[in-house]
Backbone as CSV, one residue per row, in Angstrom:
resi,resn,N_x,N_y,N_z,CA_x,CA_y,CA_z,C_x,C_y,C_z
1,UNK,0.821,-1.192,0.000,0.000,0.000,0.000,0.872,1.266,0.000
2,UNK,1.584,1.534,-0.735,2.901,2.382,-0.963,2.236,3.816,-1.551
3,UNK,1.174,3.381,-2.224,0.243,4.747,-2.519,-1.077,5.535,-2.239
4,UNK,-1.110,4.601,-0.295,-2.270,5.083,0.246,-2.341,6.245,0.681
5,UNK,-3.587,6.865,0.130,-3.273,8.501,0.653,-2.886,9.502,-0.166
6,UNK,-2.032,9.167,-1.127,-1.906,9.677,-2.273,-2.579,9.872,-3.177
7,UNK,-2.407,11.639,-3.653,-3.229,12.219,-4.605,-2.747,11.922,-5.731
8,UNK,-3.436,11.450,-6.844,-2.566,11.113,-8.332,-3.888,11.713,-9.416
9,UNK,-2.825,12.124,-10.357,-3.808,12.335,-11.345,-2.987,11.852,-12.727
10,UNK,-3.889,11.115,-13.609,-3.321,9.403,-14.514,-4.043,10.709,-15.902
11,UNK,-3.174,10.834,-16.732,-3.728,11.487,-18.229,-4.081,9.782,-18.919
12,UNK,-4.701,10.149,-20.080,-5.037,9.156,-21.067,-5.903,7.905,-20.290
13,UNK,-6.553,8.280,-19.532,-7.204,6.859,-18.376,-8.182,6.139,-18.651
14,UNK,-8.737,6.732,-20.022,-9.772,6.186,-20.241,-9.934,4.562,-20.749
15,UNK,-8.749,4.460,-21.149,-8.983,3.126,-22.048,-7.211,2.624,-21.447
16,UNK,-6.874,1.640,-22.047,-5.739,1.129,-22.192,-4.864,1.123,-20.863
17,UNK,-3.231,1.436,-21.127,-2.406,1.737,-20.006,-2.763,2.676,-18.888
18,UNK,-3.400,3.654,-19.322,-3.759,4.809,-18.616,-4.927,4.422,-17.369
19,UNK,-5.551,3.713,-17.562,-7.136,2.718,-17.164,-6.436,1.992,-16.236
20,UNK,-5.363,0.823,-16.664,-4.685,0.005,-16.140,-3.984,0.583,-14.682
21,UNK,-3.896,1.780,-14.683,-2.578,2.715,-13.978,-3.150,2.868,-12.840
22,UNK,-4.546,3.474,-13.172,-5.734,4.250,-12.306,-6.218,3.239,-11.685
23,UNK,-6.466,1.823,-12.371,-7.151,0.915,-11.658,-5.941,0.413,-10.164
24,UNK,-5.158,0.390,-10.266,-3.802,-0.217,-9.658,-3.989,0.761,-8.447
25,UNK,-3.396,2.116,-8.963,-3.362,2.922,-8.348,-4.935,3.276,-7.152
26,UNK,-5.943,2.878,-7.804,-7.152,2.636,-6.544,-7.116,1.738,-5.678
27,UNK,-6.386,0.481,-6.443,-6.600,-0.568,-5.329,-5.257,-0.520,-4.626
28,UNK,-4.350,0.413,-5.069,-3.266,1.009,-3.583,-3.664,1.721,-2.625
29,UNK,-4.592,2.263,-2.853,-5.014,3.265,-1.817,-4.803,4.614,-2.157
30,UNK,-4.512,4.839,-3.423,-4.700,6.192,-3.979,-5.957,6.756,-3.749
31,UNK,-6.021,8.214,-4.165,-7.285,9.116,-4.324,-6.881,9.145,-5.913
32,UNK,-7.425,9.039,-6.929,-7.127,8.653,-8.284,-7.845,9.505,-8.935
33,UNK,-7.930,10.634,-9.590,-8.029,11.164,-11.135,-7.812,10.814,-12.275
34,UNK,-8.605,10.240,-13.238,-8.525,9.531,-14.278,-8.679,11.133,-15.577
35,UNK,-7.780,11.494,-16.114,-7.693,12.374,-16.992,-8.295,12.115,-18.484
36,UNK,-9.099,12.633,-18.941,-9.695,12.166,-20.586,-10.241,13.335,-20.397
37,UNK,-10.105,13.708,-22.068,-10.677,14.145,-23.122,-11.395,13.828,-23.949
38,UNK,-11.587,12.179,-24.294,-12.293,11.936,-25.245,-13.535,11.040,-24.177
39,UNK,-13.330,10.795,-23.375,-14.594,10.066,-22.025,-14.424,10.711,-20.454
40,UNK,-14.186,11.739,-20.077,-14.337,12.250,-19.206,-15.548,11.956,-17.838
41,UNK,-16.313,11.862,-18.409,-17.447,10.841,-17.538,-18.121,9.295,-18.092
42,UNK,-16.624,8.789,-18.066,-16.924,7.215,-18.510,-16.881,6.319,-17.468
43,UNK,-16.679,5.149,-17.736,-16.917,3.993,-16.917,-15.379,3.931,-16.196
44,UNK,-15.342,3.956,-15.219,-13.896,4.013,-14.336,-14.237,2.860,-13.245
45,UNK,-12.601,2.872,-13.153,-12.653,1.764,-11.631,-13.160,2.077,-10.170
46,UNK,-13.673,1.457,-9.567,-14.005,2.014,-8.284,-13.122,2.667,-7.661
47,UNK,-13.187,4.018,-7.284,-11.993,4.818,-6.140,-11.447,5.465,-7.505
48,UNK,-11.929,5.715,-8.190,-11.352,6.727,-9.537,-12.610,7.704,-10.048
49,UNK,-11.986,8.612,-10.063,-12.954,9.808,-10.594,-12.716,10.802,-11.899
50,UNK,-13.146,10.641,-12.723,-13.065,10.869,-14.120,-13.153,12.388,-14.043
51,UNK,-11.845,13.220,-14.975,-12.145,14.144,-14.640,-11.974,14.926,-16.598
52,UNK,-12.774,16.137,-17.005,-12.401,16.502,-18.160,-11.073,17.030,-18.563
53,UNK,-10.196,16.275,-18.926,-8.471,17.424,-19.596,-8.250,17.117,-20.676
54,UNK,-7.981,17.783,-21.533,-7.085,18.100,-23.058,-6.106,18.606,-22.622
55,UNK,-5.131,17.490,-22.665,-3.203,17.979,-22.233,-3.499,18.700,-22.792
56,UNK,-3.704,18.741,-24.397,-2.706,19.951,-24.956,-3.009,21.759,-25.103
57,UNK,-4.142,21.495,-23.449,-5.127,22.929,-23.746,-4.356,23.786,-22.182
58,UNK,-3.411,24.431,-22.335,-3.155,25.070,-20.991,-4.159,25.422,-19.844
59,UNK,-5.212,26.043,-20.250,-6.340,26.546,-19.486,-7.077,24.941,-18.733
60,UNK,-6.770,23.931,-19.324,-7.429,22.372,-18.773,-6.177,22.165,-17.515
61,UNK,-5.111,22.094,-18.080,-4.043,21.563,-16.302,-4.281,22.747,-15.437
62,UNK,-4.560,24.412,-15.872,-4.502,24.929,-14.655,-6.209,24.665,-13.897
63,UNK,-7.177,24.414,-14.473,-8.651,23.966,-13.909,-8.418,22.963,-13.070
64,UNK,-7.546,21.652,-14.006,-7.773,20.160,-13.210,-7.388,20.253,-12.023
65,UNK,-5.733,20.878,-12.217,-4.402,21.009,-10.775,-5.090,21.520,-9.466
66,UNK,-5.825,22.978,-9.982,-5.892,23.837,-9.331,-7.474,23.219,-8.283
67,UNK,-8.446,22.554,-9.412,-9.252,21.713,-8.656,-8.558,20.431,-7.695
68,UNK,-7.718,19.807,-8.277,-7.517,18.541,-7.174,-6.456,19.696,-6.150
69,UNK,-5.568,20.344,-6.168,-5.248,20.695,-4.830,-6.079,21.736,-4.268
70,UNK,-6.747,22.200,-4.286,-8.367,22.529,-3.135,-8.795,21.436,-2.544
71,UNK,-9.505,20.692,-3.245,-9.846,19.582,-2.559,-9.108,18.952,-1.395
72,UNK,-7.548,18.837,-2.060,-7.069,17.303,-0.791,-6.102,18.399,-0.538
73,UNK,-5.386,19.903,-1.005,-3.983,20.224,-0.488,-3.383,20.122,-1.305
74,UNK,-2.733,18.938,-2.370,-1.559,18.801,-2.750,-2.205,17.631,-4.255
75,UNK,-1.393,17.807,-4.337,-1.064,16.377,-5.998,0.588,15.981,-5.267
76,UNK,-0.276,14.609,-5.164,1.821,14.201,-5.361,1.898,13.409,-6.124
77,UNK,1.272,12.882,-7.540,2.035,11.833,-8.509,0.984,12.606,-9.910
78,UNK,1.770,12.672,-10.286,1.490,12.747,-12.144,1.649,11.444,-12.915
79,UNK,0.829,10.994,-13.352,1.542,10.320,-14.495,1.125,10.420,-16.409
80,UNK,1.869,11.251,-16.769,1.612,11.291,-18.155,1.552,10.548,-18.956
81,UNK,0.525,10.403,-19.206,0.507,8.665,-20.031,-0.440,9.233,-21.524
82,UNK,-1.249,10.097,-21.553,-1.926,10.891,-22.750,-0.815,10.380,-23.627
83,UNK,-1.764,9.741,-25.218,-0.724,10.122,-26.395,-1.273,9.472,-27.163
84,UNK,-1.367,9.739,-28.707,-1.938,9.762,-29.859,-0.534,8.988,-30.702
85,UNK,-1.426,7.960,-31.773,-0.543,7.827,-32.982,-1.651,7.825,-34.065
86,UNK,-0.769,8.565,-35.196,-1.979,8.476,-36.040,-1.408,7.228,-37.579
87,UNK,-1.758,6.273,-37.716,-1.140,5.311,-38.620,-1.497,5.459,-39.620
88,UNK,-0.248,5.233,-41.157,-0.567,6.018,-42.023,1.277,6.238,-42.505
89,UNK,1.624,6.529,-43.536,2.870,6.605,-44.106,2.845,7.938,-44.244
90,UNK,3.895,8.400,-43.354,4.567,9.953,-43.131,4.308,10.746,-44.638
91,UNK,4.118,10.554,-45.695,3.583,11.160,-46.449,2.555,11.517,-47.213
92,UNK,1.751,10.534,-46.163,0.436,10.973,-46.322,-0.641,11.893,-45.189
93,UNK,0.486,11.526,-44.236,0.285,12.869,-42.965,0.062,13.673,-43.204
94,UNK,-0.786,15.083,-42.753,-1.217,15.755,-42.998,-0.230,16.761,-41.926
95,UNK,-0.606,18.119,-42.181,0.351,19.057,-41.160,-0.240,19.105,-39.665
96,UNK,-1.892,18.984,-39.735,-2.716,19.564,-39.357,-2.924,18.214,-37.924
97,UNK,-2.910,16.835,-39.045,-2.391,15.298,-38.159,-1.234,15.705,-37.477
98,UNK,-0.142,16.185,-37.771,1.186,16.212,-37.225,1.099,17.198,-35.601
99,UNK,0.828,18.119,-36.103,0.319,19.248,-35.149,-0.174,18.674,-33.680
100,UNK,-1.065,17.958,-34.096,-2.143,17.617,-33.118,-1.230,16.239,-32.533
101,UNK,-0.405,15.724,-33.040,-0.018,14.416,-32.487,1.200,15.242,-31.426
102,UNK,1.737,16.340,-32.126,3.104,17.192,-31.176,2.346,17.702,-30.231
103,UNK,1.122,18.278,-30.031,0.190,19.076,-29.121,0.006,18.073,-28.490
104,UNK,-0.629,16.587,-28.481,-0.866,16.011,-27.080,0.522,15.405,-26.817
105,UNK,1.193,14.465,-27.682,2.333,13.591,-27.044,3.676,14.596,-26.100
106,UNK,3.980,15.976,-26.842,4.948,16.814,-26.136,4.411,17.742,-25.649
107,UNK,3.561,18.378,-26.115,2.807,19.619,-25.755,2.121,19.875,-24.023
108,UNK,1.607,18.046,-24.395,1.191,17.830,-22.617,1.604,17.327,-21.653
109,UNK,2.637,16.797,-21.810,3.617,16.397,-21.005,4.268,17.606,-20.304
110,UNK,4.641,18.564,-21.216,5.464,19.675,-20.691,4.206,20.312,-19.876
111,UNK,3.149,20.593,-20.464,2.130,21.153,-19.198,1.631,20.677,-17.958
112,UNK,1.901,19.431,-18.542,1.590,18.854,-17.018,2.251,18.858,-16.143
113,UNK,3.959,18.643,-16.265,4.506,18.779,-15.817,4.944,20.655,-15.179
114,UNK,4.990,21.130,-16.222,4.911,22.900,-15.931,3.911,22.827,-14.528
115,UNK,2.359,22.601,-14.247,1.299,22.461,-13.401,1.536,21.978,-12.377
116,UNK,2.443,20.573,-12.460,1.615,19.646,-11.841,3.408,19.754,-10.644
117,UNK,4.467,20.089,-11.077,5.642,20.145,-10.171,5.337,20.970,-8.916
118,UNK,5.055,22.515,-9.129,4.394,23.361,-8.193,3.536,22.984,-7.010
């Protein structure tokens, strides 16, 4: 129980690794924030609470952050797990595909981290 008590907030949680993280992380004894953009009020694990973020929207980490430390005080674990691939041969990529894959995979990492260190 190494993460009882602990505030965490999990990007990309909705589905996959991110889901996997949050679920773990509840049955440690976390307080768990499940981060999505595309299911924000979806089906989550028990002891996880779905919350709305678009890494790659600045105005979303200072809402989420600024909501979970009111609540409990503090955030002490990030985990950036948000990230997009779009499949498809690099020359048929679009700028507009490219953009949007640099906006969540780097774009939100650095914000979250920018937010979430403080």
């Amino acid at each position: 129980m190494r993460l009882k008590g602990k505030v965490a907030l999990i990007t990309g949680a909705s589905r996959g690794i991110g889901f996997a993280v949050a679920e773990l992380f509840a049955r440690e004894g976390a307080i768990v924030y499940a981060g999505s953009s595309s299911n924000p009020s979806g089906i989550f694990p028990a002891g996880v609470s779905g919350v709305e973020l678009d890494v790659s929207k600045e105005e979303d980490w200072k809402r989420v952050v600024t909501d979970i430390v009111a609540a409990h005080g503090r955030l002490d674990v990030l985990v950036n797990n948000a990230g997009i691939a779009i499949r498809g041969a690099i020359e048929e990529t679009s700028e507009d595909e490219w953009d949007r894959i640099m906006a969540i995979n780097m774009k939100g990492v650095f914000l979250g981290t920018k937010y979430a260190i403080p």
